[in-house]
C-alpha positions in Angstrom: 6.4 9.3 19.4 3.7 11.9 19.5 0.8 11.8 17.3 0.4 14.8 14.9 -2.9 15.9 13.6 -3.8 14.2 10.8 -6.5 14.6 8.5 -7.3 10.8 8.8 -8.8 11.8 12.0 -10.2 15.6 10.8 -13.7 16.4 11.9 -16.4 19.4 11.0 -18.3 20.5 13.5 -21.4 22.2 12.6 -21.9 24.9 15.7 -23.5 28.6 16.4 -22.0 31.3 17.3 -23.5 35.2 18.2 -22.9 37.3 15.1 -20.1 39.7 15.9 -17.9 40.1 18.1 -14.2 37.8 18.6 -15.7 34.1 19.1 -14.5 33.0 15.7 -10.8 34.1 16.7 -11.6 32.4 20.2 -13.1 29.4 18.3 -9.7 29.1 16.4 -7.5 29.7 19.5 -9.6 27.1 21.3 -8.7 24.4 18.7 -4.6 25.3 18.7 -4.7 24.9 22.8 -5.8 22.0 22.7 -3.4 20.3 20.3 -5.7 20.9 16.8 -5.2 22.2 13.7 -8.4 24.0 12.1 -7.9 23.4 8.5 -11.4 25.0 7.6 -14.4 27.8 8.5 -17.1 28.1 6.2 -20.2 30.2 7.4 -23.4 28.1 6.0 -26.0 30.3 7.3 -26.2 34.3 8.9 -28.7 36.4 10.6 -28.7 39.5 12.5 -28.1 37.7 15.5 -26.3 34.3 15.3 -24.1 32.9 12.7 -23.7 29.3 11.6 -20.3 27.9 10.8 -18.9 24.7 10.0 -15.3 24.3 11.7 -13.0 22.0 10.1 -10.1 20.8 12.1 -7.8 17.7 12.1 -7.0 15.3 15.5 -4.4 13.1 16.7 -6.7 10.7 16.8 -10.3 9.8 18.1 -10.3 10.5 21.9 -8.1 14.1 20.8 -10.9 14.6 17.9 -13.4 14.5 21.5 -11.5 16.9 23.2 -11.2 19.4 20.5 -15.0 19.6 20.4 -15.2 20.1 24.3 -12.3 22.6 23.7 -14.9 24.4 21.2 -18.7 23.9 23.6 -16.7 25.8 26.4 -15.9 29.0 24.6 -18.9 31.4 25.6 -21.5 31.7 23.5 -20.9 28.7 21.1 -23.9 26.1 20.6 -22.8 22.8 19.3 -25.0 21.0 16.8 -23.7 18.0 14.8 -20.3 16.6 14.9 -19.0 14.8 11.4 -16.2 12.6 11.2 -14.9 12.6 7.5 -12.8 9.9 6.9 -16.3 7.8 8.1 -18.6 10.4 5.7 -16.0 9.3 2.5 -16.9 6.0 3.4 -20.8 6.0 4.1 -22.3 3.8 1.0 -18.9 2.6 0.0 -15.8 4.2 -2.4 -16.8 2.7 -5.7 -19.1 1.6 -8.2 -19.7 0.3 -11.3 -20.4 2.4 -14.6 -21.6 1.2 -18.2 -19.1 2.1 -20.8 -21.3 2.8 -23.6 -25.0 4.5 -23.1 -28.1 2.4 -23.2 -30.2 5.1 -25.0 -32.4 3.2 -27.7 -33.5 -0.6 -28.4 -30.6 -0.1 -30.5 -28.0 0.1 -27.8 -30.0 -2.4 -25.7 -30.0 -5.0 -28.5 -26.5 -5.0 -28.9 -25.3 -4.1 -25.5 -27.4 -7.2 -24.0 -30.0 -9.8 -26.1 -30.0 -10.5 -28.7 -26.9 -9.5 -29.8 -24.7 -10.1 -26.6 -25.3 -13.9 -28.0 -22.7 -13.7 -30.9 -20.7 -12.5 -28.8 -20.6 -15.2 -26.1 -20.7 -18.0 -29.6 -17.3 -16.4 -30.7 -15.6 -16.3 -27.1 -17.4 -20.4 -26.8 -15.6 -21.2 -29.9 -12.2 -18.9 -29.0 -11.9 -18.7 -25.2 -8.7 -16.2 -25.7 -11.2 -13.7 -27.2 -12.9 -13.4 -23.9 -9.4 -11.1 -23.1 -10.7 -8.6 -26.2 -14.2 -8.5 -26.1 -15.2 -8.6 -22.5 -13.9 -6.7 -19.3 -11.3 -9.4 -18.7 -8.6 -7.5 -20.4 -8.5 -5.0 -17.4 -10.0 -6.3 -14.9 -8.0 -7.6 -11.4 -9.7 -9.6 -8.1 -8.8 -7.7 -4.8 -8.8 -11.2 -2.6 -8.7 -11.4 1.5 -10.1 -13.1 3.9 -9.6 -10.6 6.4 -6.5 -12.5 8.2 -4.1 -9.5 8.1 -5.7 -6.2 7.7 -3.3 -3.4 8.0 -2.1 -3.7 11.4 -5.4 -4.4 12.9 -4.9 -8.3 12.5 -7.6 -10.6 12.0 -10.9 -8.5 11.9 -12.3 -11.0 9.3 -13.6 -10.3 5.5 -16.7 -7.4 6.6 -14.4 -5.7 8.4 -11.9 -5.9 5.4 -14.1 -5.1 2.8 -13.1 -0.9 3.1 -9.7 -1.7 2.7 -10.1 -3.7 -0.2 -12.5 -0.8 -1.8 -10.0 1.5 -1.4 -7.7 -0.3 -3.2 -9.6 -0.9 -6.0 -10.3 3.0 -6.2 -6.4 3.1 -6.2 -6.4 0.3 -8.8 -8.4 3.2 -10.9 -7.1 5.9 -10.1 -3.4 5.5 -10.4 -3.6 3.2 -13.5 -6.7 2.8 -14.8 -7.7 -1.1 -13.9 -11.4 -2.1 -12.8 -10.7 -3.8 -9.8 -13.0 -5.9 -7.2 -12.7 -6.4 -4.1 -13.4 -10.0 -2.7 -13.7 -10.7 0.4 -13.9 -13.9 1.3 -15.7 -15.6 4.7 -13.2 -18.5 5.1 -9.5 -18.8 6.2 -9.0 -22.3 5.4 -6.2 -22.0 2.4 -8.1 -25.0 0.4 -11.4 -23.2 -0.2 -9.2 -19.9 -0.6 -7.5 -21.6 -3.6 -10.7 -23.2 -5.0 -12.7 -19.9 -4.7 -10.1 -18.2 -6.5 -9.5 -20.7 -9.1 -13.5 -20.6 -9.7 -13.1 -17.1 -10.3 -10.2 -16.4 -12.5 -12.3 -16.8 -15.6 -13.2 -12.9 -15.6 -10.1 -11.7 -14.2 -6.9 -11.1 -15.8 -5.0 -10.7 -12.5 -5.3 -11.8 -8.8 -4.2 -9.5 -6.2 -4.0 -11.2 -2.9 -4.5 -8.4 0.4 -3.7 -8.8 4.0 -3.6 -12.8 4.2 -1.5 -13.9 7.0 1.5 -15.9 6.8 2.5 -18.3 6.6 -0.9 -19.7 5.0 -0.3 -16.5 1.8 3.1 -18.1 0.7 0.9 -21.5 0.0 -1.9 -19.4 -1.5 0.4 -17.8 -3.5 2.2 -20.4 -4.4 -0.8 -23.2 -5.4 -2.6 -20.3 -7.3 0.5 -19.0 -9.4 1.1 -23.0 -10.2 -2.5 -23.8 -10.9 -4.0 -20.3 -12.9 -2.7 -18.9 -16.1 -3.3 -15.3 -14.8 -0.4 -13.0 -12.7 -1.0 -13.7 -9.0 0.8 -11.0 -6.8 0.4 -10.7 -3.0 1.3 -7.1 -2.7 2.2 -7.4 1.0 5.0 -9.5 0.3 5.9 -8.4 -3.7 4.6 -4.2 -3.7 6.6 -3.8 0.0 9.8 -6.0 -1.5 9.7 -3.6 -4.5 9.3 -0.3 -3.0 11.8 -1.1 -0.3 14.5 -2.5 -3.1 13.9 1.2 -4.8 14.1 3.2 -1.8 17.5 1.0 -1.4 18.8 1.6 -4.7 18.2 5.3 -3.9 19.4 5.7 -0.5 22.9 4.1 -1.4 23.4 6.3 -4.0 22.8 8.8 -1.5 25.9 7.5 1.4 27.7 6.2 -2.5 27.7 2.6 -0.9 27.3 -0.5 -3.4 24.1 -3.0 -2.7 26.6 -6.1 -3.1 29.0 -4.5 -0.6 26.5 -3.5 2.7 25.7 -5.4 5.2 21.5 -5.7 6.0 20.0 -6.7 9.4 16.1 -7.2 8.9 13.7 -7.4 11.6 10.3 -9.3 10.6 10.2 -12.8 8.9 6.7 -12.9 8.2 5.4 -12.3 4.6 7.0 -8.9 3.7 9.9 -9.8 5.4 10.7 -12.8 3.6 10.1 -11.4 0.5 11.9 -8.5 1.1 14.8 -10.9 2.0 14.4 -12.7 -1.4 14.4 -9.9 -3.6 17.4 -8.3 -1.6 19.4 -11.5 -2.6 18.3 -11.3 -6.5 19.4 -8.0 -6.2 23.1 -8.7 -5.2 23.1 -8.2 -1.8 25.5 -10.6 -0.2 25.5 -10.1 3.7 21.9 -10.4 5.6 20.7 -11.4 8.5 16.9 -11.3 10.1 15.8 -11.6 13.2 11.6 -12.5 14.6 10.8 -12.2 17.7 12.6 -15.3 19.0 16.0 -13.3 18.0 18.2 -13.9 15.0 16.9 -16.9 13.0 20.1 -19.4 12.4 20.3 -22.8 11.6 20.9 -24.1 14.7 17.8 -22.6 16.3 15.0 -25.3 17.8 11.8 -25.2 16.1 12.2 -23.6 12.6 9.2 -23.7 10.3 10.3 -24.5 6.7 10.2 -20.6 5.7 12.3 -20.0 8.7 14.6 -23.0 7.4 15.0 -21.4 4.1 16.2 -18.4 5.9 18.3 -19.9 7.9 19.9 -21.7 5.1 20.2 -18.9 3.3 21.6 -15.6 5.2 23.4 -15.2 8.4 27.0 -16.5 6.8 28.3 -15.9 10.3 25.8 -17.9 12.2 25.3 -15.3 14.9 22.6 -16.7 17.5 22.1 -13.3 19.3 19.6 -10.8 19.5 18.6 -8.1 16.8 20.1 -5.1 18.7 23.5 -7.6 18.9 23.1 -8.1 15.3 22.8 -4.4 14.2 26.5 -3.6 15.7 28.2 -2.7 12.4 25.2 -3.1 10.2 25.1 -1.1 7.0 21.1 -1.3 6.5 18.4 -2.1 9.0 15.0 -2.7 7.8 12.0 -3.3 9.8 8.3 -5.0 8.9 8.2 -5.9 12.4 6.8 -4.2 15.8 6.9 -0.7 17.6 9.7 0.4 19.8 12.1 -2.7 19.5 15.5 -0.3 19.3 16.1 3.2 20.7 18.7 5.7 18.9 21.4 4.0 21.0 21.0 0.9 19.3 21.5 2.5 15.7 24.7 4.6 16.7 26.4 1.2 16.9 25.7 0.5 12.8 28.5 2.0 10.5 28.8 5.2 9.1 26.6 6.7 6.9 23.5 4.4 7.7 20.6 3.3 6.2 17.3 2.9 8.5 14.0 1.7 6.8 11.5 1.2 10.1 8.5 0.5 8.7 5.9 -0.9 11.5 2.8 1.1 10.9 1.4 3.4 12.8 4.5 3.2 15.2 7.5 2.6 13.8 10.8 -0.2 15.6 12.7 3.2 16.2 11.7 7.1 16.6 12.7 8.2 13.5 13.9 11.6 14.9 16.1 9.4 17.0 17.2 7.8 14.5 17.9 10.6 12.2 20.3 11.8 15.0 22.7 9.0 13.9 21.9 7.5 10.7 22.3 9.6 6.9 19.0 8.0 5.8 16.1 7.3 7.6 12.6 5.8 6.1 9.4 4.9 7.7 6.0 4.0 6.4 4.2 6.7 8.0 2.9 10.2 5.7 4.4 12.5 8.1 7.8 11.9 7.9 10.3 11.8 5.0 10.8 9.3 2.3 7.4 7.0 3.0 7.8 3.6 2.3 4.4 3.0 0.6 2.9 -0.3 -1.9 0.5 2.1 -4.0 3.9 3.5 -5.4 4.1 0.1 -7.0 1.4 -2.2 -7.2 -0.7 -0.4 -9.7 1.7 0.4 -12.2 3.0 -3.3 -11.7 -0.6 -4.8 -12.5 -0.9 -2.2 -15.5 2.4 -3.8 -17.0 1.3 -7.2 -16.3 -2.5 -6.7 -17.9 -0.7 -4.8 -21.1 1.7 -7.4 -21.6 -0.9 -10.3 -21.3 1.5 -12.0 -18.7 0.6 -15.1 -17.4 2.9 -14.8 -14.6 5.1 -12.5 -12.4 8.6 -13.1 -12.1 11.5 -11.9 -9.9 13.2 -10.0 -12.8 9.7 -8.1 -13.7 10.1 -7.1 -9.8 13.3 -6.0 -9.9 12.5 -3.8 -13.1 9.7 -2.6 -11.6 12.2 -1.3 -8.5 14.7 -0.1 -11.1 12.1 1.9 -12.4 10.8 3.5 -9.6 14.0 4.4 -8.7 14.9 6.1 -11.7 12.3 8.3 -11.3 14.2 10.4 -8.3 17.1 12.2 -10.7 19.7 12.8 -9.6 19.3 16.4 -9.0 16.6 16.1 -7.0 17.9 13.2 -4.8 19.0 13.6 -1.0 19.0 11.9 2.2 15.1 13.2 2.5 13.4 12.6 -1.2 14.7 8.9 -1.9 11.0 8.0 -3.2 8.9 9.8 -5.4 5.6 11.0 -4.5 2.8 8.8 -5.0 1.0 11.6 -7.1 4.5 12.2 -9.6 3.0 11.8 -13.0 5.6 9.7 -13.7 6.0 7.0 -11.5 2.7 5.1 -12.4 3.9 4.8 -16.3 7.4 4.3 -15.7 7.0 1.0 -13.1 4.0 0.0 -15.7 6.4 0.3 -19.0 9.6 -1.5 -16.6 7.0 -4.7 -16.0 5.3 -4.6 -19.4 8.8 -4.8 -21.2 10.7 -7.4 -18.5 7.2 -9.7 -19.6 8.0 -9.5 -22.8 4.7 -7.1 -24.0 4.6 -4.7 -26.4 2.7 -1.0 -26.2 -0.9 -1.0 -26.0 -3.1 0.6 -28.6 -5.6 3.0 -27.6 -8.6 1.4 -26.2 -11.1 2.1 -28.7 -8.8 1.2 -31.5 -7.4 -1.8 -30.3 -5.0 -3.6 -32.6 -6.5 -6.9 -31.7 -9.5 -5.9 -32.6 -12.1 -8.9 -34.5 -12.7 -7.9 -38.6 -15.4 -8.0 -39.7 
């Protein structure tokens, strides 16, 4: 695959040029030769006899990003000054902050909004630990928790290097639904002190969103924390991809007009968004699966199965096939990959029925070209921005953490997931669905709410009240 420009990798370069004359026009030509897009030209200071502009333009990446600038030093008359890369700019000083909700303008405000006032306060939660939910940030507040094991697909960078993924999140957290989150990165990978950090914690939290842990030490995170805390714990690598994927499923069948309980489902990856995509595909009805890692297709009879492997075994592959994935995808309904780059070519999906279903989701290269793949399958999905139908968790894990908060859940359950898939689903009607729009768009005014209202209601919650009316509210 060939990298696109991208604006993840855009640049402004601040340069001079004569005033007059073609070198803009040469500028720009410069930029489209060498493979760039200029997105941008803003003049930020003339005289009579040079001009100075800022070029915007996006890269492929970093070394093309280089090249586009030499591309711009070499037309004549062009005087490079400084060189900005935005996506690092957005970041300098971090993506959030914090901000009081009510001014501090007199002693007035200051006596209530901290001592001595701020004491009754603390007295009434001491004698009613529930009302810490009403009268402090609790209520809407969620931990963002790594410890760097699994970021993106960089790997194991540790919990500095984590910390911008985490803050963007949290801005996501806001911006799609509203929630003050935090990100917490943690400097230990030992699944203990991750569970007794977290636990020591959880007091001013009403959720726990565990981020890029790797498995299989986040299904025992998971696990201990959802038994031992009495807040929703959701590790959105395994639960948000699950979710999104199940929706994109629901809507891609309806595109071919096959049944989920009917197709057949080859999944490559067995790690922690593989497995729970596996689970969730099985609540959901689907009857014939079979995944494959990279020691082939995972059976029971194969040497040196971990327990999560065992469960797998125990619990797809009716047929007990002991090939390899390609093998495995001959007459395959459904493949989905959370797994590695380049692992099949289009040859390999021309032997899956008719009318197939391709989800190959390895970020930033996906297990198959997707142009290749479109050339034989009816629906293809991959997790990148530049292709059709994106496979991506922010379509689901704030509106699933707005439901949870607004419902006061204690937990998550399989059947709030599945709502929540339902749900995002249903936001694709049916006259706008085809083999290229089987998910919504991350910014459709809809899809936030909808997902939020699917998980509030499956937990049981009622509609909230507006915030600074709230129906729980302690009288006076």
């Amino acid at each position: 695959m060939t990298a696109l420009p991208s604006v993840s990798y855009s640049i402004t370069v601040r340069l001079e040029v004569p005033a007059g004359g073609s070198t803009v026009s040469k500028l720009t030509t410069a930029v489209e030769q060498a493979g760039g897009l200029v997105t941008a030209l803003d003049v930020t200071a003339s005289g009579h006899e040079r001009l100075r502009i800022d070029v915007t333009c996006a890269a492929a990446d970093t070394e093309h990003a280089g090249r586009l600038v030499e591309a711009m030093r070499a037309v004549p008359g062009v005087e490079i000054g400084r060189v900005s890369d935005r996506t690092f700019l957005m970041h300098l000083g971090g993506k959030i902050s914090m901000e009081a909700k009510h001014p501090i303008r007199n002693r007035d405000d200051l006596s209530m909004i901290y001592t001595p006032g701020v004491a009754r306060v603390c007295l009434a939660i001491a004698a009613n630990p529930d009302d810490a939910r009403r009268l402090t940030i609790k209520r809407n507040s969620v931990a963002v928790v790594t410890d760097g094991s699994a970021v993106l697909g960089l790997g194991n960078i540790g919990p500095k290097a984590a910390l911008p993924v985490m803050e963007g999140k949290a801005a996501l957290f806001k911006r799609f639904a509203g929630i003050d989150a935090w990100p917490l990165c943690l400097d230990t990978q030992d699944p203990d002190e991750i569970v007794s950090i977290v636990k020591a914690i959880a007091p001013g939290f009403a959720g726990i969103n565990l981020e890029d842990i790797s498995a299989p030490r986040c299904f025992e995170i998971e696990a201990r924390l959802r038994e031992e805390l009495d807040i929703p714990v959701f590790h959105d690598d395994q639960h948000g991809t699950a979710v999104v994927v199940l929706a994109a499923l629901y809507n891609a069948l309806r595109v071919v007009g096959k049944d989920i309980s009917n197709v057949r489902v080859v999944l490559s990856g067995a790690g922690a968004a593989g497995t729970a995509i596996l689970k969730l595909l099985l609540a959901a009805g689907v009857k014939d699966t079979c995944v494959a890692d990279i020691g082939g297709v995972i059976h029971p009879d194969r040497d040196g199965l971990s327990p999560e492997l065992r469960w797998i075994a125990e619990n797809t592959n009716a047929a007990k096939y002991s090939g390899d994935l390609k093998g495995a995808l001959s007459g395959a309904d459904v493949f989905i990959g959370v797994s590695a780059p380049n692992i099949l070519d289009g040859a390999d999906i021309a032997t899956m029925n008719e009318d197939a279903i391709v989800f190959a989701l390895a970020n930033p290269t996906p297990e198959v070209d997707p142009t290749e793949a479109g050339e034989h399958a009816a629906v293809v999905a991959t997790g990148r921005s530049d292709y059709p139908n994106q496979i991506n968790n922010v379509l689901v894990f704030p509106g699933v953490f707005r439901g949870l908060l607004d419902a006061q859940s204690s937990k998550v359950s399989v059947d709030m997931e599945l709502a929540a898939a339902r749900a995002l689903a249903g936001v694709v009607t049916d006259e706008e669905l085809n083999a290229t729009y089987i998910v919504p768009s991350v910014f459709h005014p809809e899809v936030h709410t909808r997902v939020a209202h699917a998980v509030r209601d499956a937990a049981g919650g009622k509609a909230p009240a507006h915030e600074n009316f709230p129906d729980d509210a302690p009288a006076l």
